[in-house]
Residue frames relative to the residue before (quaternion, step in Angstrom):
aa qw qx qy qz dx dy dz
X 1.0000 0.0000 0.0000 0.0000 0.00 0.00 0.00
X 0.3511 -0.6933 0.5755 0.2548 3.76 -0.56 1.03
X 0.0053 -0.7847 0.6071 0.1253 3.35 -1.51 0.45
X 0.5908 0.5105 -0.4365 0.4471 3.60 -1.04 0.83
X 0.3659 0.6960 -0.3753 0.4908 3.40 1.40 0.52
X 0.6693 0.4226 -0.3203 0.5204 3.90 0.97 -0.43
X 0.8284 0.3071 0.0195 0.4681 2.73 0.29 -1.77
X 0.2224 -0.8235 0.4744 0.2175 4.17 0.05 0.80
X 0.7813 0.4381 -0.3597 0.2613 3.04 0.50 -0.66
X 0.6759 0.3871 -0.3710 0.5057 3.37 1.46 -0.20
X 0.4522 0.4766 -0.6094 0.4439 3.79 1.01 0.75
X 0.6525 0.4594 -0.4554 0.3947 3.84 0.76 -0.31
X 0.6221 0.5118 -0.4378 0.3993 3.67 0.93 -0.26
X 0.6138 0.5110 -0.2962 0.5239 3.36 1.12 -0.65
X 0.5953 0.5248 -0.3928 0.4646 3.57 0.62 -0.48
X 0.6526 0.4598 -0.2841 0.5310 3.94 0.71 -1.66
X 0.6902 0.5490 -0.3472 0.3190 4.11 0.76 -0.75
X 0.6226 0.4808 -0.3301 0.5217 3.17 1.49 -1.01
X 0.4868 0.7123 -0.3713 0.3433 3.41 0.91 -0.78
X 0.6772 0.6229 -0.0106 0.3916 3.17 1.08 -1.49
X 0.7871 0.4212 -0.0671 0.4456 2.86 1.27 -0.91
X 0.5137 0.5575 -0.2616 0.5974 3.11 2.02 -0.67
X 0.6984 0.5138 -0.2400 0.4367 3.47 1.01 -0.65
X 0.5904 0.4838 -0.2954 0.5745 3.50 1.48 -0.47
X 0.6785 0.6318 -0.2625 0.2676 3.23 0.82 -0.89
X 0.4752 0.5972 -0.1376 0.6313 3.15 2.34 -1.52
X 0.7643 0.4773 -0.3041 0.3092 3.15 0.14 -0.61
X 0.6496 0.3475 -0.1915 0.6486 3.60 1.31 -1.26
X 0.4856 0.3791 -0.5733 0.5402 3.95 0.60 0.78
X 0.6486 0.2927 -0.4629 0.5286 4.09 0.24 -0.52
X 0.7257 0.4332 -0.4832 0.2286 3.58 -0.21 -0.25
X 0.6626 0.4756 -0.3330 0.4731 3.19 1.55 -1.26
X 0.4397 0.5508 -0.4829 0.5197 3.83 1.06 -0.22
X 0.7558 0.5111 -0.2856 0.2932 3.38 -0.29 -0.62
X 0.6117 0.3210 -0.2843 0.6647 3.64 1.13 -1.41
X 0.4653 0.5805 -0.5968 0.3006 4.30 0.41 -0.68
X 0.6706 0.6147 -0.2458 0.3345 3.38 1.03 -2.04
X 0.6544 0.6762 -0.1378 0.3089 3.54 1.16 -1.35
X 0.8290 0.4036 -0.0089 0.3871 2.24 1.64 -1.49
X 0.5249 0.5503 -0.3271 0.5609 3.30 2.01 -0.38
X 0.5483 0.6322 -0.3416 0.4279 4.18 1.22 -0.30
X 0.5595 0.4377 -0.3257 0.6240 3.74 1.41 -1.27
X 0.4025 0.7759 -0.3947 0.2832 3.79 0.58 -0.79
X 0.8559 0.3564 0.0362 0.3729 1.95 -0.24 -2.15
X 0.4733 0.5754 -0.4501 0.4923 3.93 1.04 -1.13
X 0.7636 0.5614 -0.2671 0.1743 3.32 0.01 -1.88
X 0.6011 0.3422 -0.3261 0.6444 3.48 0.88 -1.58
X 0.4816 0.5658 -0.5806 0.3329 4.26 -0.27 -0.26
X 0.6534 0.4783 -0.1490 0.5675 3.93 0.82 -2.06
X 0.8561 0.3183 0.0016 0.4072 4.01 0.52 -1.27
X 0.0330 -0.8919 0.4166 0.1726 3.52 0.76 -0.22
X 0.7772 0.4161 -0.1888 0.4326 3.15 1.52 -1.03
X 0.2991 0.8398 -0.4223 0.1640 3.52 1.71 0.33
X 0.2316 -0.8363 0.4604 0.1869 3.26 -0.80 0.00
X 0.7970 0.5431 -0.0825 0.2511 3.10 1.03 -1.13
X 0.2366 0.7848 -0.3107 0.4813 2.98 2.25 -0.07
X 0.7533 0.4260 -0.0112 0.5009 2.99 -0.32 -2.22
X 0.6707 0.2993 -0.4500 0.5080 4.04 0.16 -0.82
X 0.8409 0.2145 -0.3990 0.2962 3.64 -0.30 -0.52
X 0.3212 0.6911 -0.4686 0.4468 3.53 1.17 0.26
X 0.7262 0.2389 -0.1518 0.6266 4.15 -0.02 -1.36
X 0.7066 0.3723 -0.5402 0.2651 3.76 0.39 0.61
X 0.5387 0.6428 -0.4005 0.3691 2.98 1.94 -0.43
X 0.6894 0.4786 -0.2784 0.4671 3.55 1.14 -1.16
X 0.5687 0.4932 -0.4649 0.4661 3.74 1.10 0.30
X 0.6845 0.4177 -0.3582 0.4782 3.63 1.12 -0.30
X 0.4011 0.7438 -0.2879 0.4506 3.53 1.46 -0.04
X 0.8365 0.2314 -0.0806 0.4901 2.87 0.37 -1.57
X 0.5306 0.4932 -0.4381 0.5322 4.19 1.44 0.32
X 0.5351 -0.6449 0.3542 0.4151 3.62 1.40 -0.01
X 0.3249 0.7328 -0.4227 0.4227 3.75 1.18 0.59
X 0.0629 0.8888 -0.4490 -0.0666 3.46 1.04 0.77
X 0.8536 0.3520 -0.2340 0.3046 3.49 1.30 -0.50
X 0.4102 0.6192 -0.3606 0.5642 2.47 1.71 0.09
X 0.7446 0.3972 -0.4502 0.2918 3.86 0.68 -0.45
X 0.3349 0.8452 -0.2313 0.3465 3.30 2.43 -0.76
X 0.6325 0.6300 -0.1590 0.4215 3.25 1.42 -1.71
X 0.7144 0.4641 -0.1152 0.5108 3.30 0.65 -1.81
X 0.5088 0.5431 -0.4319 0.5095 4.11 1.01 -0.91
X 0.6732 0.5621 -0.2875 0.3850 3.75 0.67 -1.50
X 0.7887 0.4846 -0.1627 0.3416 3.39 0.61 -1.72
X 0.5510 0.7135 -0.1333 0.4117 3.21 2.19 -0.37
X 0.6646 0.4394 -0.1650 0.5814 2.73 1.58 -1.39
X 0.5234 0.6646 -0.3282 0.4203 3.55 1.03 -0.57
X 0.8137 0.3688 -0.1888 0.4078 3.23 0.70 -0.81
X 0.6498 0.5791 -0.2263 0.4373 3.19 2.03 -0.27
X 0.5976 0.6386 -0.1949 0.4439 2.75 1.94 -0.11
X 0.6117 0.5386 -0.2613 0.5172 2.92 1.58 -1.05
X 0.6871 0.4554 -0.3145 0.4708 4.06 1.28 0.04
X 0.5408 0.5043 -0.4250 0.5221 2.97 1.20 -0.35
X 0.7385 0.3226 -0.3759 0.4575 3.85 -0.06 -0.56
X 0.8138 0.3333 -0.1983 0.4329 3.92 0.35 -1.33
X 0.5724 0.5863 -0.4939 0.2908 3.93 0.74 -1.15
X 0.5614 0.6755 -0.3585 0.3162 3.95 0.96 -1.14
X 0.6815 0.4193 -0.1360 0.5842 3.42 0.87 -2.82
X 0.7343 0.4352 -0.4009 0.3326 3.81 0.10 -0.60
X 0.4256 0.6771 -0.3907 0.4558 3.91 1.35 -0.21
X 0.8200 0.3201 -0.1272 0.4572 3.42 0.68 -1.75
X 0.4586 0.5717 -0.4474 0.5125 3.84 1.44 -0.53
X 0.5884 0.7514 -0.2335 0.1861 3.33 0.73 -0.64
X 0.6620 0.3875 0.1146 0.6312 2.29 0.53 -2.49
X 0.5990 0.6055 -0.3386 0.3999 4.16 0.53 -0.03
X 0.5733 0.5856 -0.2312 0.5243 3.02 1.40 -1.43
X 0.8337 0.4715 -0.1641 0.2359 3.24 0.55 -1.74
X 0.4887 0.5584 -0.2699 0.6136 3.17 1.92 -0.87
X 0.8222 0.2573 -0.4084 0.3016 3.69 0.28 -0.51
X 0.8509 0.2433 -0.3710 0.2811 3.29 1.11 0.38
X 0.1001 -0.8595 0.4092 -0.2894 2.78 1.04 1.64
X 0.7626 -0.0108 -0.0573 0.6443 3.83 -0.07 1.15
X 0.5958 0.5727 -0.4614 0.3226 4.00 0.72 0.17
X 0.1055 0.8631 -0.4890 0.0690 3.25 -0.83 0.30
X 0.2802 0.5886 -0.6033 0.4594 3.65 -1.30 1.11
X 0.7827 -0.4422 0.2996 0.3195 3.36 -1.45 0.87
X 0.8051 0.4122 -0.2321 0.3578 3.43 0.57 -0.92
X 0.7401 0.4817 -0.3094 0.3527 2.67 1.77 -0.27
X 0.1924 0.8760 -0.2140 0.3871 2.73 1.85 0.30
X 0.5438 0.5218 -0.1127 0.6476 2.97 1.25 -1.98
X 0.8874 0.2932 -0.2564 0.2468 3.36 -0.46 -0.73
X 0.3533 0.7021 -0.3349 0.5197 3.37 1.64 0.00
X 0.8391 0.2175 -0.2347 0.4399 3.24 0.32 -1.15
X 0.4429 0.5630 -0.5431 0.4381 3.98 1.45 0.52
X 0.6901 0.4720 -0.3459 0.4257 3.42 1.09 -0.19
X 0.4240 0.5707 -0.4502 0.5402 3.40 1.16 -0.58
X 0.6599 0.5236 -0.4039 0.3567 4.10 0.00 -1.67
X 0.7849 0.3314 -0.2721 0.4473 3.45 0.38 -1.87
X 0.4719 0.5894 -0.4471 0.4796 4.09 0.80 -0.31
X 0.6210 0.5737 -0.2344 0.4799 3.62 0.62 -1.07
X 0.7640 0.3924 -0.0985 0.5027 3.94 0.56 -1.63
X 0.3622 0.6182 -0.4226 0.5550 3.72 1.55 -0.70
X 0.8500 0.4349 -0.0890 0.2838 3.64 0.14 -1.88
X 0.5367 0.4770 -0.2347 0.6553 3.37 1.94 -0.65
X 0.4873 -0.6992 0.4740 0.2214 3.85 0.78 0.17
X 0.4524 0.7116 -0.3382 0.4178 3.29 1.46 0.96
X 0.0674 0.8680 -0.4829 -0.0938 3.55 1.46 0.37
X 0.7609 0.3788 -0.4132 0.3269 3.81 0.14 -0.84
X 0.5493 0.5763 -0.3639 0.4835 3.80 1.12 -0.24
X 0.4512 0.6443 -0.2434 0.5674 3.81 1.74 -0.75
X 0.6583 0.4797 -0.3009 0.4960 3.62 0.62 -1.51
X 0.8797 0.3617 -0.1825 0.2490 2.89 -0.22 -1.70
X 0.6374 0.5063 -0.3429 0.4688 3.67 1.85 0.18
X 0.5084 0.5207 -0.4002 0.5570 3.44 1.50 -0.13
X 0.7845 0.4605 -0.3323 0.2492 3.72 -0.11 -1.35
X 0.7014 0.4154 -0.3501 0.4614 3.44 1.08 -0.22
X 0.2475 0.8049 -0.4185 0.3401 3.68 1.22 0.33
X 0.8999 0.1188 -0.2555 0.3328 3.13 0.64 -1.50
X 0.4625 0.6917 -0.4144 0.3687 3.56 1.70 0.02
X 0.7015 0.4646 -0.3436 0.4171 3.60 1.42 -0.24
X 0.7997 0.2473 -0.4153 0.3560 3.60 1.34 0.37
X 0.3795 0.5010 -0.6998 0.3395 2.84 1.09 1.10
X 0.7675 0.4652 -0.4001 0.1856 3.88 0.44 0.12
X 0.2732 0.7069 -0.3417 0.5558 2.81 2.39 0.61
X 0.7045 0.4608 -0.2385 0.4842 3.32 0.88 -1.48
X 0.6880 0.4071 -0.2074 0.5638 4.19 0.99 -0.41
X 0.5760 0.2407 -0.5209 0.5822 3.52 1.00 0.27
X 0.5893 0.3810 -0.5492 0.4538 4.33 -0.08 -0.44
X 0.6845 0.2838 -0.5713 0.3528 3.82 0.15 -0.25
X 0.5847 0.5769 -0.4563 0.3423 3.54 0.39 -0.79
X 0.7076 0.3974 -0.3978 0.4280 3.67 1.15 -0.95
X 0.3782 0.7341 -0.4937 0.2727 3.82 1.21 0.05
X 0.6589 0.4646 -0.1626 0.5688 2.92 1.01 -2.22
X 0.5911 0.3677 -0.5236 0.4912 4.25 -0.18 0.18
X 0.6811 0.4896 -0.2963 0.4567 3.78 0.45 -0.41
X 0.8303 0.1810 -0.2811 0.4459 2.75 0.67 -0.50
X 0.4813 0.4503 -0.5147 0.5482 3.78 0.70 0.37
X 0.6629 0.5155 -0.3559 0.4102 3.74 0.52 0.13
X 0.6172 0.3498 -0.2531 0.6577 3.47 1.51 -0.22
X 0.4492 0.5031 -0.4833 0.5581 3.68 1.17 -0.16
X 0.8825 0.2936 -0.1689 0.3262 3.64 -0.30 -1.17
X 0.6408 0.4667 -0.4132 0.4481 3.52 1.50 -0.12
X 0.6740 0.3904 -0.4489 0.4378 3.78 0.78 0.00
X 0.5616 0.2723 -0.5314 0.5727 3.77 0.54 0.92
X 0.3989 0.6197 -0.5977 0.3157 3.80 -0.10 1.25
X 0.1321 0.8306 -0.5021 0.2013 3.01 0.76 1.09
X 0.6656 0.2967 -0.1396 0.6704 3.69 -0.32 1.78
X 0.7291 0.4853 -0.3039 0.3748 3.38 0.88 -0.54
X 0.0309 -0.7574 0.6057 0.2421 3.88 -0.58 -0.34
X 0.5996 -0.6898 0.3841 -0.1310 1.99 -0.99 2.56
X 0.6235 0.6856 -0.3387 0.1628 3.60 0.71 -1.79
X 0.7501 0.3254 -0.3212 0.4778 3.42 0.66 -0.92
X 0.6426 0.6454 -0.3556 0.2097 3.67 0.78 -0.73
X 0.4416 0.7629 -0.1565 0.4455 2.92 2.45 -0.96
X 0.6426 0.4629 -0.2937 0.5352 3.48 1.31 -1.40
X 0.7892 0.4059 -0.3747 0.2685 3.39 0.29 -1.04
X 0.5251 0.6281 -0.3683 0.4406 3.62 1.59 -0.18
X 0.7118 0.4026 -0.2919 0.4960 3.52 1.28 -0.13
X 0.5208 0.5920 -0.4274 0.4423 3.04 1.38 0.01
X 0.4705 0.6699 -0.3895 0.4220 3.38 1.73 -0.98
X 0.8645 0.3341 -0.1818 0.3285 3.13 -0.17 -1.68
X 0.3801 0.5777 -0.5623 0.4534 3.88 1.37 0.27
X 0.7961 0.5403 -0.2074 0.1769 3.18 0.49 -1.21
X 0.4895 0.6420 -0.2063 0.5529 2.80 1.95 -1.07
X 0.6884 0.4260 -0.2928 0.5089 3.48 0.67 -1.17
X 0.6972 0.4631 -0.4013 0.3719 3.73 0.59 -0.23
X 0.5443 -0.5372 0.4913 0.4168 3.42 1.33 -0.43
X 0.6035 0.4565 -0.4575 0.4669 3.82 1.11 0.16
X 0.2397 -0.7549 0.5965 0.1299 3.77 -0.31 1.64
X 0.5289 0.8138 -0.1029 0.2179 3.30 0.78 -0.83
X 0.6959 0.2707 -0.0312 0.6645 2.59 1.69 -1.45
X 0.8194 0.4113 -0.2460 0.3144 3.05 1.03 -0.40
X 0.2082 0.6817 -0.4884 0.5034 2.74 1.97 1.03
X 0.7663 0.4693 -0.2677 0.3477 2.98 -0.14 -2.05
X 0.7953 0.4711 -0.2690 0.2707 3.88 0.90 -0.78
X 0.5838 0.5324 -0.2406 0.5638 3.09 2.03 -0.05
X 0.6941 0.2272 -0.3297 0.5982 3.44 0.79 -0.32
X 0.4123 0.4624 -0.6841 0.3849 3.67 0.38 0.62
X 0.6936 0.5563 -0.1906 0.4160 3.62 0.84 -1.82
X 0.4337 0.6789 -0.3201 0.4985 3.52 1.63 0.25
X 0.7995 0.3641 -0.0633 0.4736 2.89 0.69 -1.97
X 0.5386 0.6757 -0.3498 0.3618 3.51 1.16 -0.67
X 0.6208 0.5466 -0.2690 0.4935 3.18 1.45 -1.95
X 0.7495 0.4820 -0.1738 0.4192 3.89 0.48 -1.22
X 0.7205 0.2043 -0.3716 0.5487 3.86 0.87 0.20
X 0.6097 0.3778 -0.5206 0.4632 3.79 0.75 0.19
X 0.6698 0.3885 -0.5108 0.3736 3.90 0.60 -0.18
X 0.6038 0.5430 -0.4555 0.3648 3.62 1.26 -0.12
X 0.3323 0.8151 -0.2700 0.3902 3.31 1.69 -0.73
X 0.7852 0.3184 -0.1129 0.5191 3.43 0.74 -2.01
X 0.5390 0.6224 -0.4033 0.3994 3.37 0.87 -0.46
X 0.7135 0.1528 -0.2323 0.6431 3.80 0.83 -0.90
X 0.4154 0.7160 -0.4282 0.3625 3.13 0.08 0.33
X 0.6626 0.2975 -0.0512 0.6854 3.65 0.94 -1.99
X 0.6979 0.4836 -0.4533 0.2712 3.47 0.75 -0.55
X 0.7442 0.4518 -0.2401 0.4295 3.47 1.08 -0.46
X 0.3809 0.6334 -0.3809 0.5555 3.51 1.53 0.28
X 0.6830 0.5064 -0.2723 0.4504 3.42 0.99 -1.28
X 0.7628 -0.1948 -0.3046 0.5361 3.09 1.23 -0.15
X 0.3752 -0.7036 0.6034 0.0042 3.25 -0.79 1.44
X 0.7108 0.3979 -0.4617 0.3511 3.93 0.51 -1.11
X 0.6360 0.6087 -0.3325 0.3383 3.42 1.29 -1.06
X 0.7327 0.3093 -0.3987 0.4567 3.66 1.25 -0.24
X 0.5148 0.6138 -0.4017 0.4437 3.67 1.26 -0.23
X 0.6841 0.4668 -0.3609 0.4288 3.78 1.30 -0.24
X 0.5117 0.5116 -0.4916 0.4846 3.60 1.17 0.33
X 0.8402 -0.0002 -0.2906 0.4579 3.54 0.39 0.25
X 0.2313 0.7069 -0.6470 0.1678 3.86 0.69 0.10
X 0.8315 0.3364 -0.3090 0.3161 4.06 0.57 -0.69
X 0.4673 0.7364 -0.2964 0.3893 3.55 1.83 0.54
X 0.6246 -0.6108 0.3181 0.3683 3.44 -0.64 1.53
X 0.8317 0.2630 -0.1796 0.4547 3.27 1.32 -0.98
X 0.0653 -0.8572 0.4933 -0.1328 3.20 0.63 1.24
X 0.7178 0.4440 -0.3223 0.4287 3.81 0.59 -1.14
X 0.7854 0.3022 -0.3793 0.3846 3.71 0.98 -0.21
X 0.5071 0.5947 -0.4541 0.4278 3.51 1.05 0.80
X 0.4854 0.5541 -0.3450 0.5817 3.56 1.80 -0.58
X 0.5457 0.6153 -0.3100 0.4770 3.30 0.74 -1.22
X 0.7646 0.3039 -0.2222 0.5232 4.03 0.28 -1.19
X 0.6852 0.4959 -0.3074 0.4360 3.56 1.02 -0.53
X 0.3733 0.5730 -0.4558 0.5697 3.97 1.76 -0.46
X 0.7210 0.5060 -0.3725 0.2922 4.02 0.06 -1.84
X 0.7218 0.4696 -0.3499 0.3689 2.99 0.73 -1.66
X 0.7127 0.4808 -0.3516 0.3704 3.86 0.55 -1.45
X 0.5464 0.7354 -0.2807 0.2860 3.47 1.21 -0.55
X 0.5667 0.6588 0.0161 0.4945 2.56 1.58 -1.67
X 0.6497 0.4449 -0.2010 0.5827 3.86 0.95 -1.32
X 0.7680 0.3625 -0.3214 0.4189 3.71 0.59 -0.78
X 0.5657 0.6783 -0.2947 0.3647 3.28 1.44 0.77
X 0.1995 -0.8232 0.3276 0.4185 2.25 2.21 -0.94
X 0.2932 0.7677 -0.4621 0.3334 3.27 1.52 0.89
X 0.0240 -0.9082 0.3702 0.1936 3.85 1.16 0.75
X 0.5614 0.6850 -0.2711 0.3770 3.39 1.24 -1.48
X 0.6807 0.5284 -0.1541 0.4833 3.23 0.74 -2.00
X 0.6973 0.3278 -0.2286 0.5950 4.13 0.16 -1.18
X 0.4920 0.6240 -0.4098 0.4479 3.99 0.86 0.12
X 0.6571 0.5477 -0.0872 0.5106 3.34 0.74 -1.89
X 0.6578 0.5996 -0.3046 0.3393 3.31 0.45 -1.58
X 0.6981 0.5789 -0.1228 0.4031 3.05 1.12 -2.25
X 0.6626 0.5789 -0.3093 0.3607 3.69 0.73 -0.80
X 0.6248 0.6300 -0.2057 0.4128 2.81 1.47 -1.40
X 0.7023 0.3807 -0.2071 0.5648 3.46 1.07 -1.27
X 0.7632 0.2697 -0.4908 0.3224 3.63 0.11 0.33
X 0.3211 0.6613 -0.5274 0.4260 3.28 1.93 -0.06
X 0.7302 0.3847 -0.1968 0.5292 3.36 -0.12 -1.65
X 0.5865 0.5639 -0.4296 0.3919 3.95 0.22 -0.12
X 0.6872 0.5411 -0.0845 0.4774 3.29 0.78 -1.81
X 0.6580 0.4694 -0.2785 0.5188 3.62 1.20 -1.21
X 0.7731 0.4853 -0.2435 0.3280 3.97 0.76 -0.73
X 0.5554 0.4132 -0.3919 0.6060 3.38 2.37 -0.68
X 0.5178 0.5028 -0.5613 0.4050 4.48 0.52 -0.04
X 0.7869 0.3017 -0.3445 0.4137 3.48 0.64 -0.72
X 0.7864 0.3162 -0.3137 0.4280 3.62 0.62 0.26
X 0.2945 0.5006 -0.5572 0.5934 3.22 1.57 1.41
X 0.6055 0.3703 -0.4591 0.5343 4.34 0.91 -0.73
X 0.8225 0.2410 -0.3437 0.3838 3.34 -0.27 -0.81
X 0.4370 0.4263 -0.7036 0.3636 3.61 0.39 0.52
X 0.7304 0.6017 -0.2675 0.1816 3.74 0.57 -1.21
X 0.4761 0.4656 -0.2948 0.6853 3.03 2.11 -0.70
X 0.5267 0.4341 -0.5696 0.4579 4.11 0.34 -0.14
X 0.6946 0.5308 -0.2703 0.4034 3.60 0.05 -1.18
X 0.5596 0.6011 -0.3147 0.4760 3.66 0.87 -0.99
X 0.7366 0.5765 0.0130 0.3534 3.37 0.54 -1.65
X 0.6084 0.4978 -0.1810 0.5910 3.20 1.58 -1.01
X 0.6385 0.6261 -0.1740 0.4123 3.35 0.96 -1.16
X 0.7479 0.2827 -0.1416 0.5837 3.29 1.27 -1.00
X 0.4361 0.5910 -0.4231 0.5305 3.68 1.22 0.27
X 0.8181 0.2825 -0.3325 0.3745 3.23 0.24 -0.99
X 0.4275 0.6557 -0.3896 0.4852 3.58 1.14 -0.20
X 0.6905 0.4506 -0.3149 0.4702 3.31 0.19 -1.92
X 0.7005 0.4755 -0.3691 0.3834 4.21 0.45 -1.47
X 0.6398 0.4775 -0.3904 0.4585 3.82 0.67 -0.93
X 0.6423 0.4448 -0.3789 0.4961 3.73 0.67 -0.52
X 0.5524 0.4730 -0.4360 0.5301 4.28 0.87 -0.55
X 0.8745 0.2231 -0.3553 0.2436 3.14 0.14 -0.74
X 0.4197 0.5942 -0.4577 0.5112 3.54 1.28 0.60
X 0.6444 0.4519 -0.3918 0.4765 3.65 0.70 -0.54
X 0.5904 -0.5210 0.4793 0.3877 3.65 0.76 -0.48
X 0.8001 0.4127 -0.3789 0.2142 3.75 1.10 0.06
X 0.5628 -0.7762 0.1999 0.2020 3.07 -0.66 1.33
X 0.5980 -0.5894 0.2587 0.4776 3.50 -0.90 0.21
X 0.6910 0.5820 -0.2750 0.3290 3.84 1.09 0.48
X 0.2501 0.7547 -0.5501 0.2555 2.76 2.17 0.64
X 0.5154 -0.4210 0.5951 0.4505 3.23 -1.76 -0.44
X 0.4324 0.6758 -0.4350 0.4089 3.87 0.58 -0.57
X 0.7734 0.4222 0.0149 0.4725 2.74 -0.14 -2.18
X 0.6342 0.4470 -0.3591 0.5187 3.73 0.33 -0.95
X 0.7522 0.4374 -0.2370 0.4321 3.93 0.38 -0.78
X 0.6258 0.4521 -0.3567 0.5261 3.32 0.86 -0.24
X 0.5468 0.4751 -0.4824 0.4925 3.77 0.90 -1.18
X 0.3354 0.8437 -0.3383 0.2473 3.57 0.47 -1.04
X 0.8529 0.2765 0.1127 0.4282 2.26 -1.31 -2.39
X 0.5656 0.6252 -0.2989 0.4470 3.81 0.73 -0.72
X 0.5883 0.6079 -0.1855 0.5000 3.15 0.72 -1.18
X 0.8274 0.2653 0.0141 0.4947 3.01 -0.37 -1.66
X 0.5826 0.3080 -0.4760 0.5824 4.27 1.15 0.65
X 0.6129 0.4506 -0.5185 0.3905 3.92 0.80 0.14
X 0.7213 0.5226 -0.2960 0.3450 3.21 0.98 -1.04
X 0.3543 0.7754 -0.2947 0.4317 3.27 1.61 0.07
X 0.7543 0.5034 -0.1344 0.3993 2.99 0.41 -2.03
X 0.6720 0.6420 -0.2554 0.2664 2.81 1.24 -1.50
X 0.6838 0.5692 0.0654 0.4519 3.08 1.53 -1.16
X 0.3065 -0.7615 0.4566 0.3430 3.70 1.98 -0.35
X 0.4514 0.2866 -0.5657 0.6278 4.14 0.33 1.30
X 0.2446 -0.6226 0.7151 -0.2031 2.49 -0.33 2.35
X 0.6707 0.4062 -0.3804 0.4903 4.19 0.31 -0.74
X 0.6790 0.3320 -0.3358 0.5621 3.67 0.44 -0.84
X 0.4567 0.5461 -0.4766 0.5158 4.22 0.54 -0.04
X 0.8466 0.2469 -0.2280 0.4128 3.59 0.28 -1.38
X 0.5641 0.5169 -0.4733 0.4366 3.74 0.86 -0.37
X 0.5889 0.4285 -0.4624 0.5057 4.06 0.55 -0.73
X 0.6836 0.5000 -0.4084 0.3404 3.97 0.34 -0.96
X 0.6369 0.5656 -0.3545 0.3857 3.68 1.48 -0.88
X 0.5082 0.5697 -0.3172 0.5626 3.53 1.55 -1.03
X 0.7257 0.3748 -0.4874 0.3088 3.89 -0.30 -0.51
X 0.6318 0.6510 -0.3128 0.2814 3.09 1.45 -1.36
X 0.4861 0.6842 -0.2189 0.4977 3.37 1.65 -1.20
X 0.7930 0.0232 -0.2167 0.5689 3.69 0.16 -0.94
X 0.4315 0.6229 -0.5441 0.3602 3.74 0.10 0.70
X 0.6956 0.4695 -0.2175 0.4984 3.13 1.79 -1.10
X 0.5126 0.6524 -0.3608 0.4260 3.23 1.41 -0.15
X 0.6105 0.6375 -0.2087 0.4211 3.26 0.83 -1.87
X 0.6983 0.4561 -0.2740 0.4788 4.06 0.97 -1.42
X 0.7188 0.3994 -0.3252 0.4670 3.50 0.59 -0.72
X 0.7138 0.4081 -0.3474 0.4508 3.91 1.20 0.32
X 0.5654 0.5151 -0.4108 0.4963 3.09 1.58 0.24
């Protein structure tokens, strides 16, 4: 049914609208003609650079299928999405060929873990080449070869750990060597596999090993050398036979060439050495203390009239006694319990004076 037949003036608005529309309509056919045009030229370049592309050309004959059903923007879209993709070969499909092929020549007969790794960045960008993705291709090939040359500068660096590790293990005189030996062959597996990494870490361990067991022997012989001077901090202690006893382990231990271990040992015993002469440097001072007030406390007994057979007085002479003869002897606890007893009847003795 036709409308705008009653009423003219709104058949003339409708008339000026269609008008409008025929004129939009012309227009977005020259434009979409135009980018179509744009787009069949990148095309064309592209399959020229690519032969085996695809994706150009497919969204190209879908745009002109939505064209020609009257889908002008929608075919406009696809012309775009067409050229896009011809573009992206025209600049990258060319550099991503030779990033390629560069990668592949340089690692060509190489081999070892890392290189491993890098293989399969070539496999990826081989892979994205094939998915018609060339600049994602590029950018996995081109860094290929800047990473083995830094593969190739860490295996030398692991060269030089290998070898300063055979430099420093044949002056190991005194040392046992046996395990340090394995880990130097563990090096050079590693090296030979192409794993610099490890075969750093196992040579300059086998570095560090060599350099704290020869420091090891150094204190080690040095305190043997002098042995009387540590055997005279306890030679006059009741418990003498189980410090000889730690001093047998340790010396035992050195004629193994067990440095680290007869190291350790050694610390321990002057730790624990050093800790038994502080405490029987206090209780000498609390002996001395004690004396001091004994002999006072006795010159006052014997002014009071008490004699040297008090019980008091008899227990303190005692207990004294028997906290020197302690001391004398390193039972520092049995030193301080006899020193607690004098104090006791000393304290008696004052309240009877």
């Amino acid at each position: 049914k036709e409308e705008g037949h009653v009423d003219p003036e709104h058949g003339m608005e409708l008339l000026d609208e269609a008008e409008d529309n025929i004129e939009r309509s012309l227009s977005l056919s020259g434009d979409v003609e135009a980018i179509r045009a744009d787009a069949l030229a990148a095309m064309d370049q592209a399959e020229a650079i690519a032969p085996t592309a695809k994706r150009p050309r497919k969204s190209f004959e879908m745009g002109e299928r939505e064209v020609k059903l009257g889908s002008l923007r929608e075919g406009e879209m696809l012309f775009r999405t067409s050229k896009k993709y011809a573009n992206e070969i025209i600049e990258w499909w060319g550099v991503a060929e030779k990033a390629i092929a560069e990668a592949g020549r340089q690692l060509q007969d190489k081999k070892g873990d890392g290189i491993s790794h890098l293989k399969e960045m070539l496999s990826d960008a081989r892979k994205k080449l094939a998915a018609e993705a060339p600049k994602k291709a590029y950018e996995f090939a081109v860094v290929i070869p800047a990473q083995l040359a830094a593969d190739d500068d860490a295996l030398g660096k692991a060269a030089e750990s290998l070898k300063e590790a055979h430099r420093q293990l044949k002056q190991t005189d005194g040392l046992d060597t046996k395990a340090m030996v394995e880990r130097l062959e563990q090096a050079e597996e590693a090296l030979d596999a192409g794993n610099a990494g490890q075969a750093i870490g196992l040579a300059d361990g086998v570095v560090r090993s060599i350099q704290t067991e020869r420091e090891a022997m150094d204190t080690v012989q040095r305190a043997l050398r002098q042995r009387k001077k540590l055997v005279a901090q306890y030679e006059a202690r009741d418990d003498r036979e189980a410090w000889d006893s730690r001093m047998e382990t340790i010396e035992k231990a050195a004629d193994e060439q067990r440095w680290s271990e007869a190291s350790s040992m050694l610390a321990s015993m002057n730790q624990d050495l050093d800790k038994e002469g502080k405490a029987s440097e206090e209780a000498l001072e609390l002996y001395d203390f004690v004396m001091d007030e004994w002999r006072v406390l006795r010159n006052q007994c014997e002014a009071a009239s008490i004699a040297v057979d008090d019980e008091d007085r008899r227990a303190t002479e005692q207990s004294v006694a028997l906290a020197e003869e302690a001391l004398g002897v390193g039972r520092i606890e049995d030193c301080l319990e006899q020193l607690g007893a004098a104090d006791a009847a000393m304290e008696r003795l004052r309240r009877r004076i």
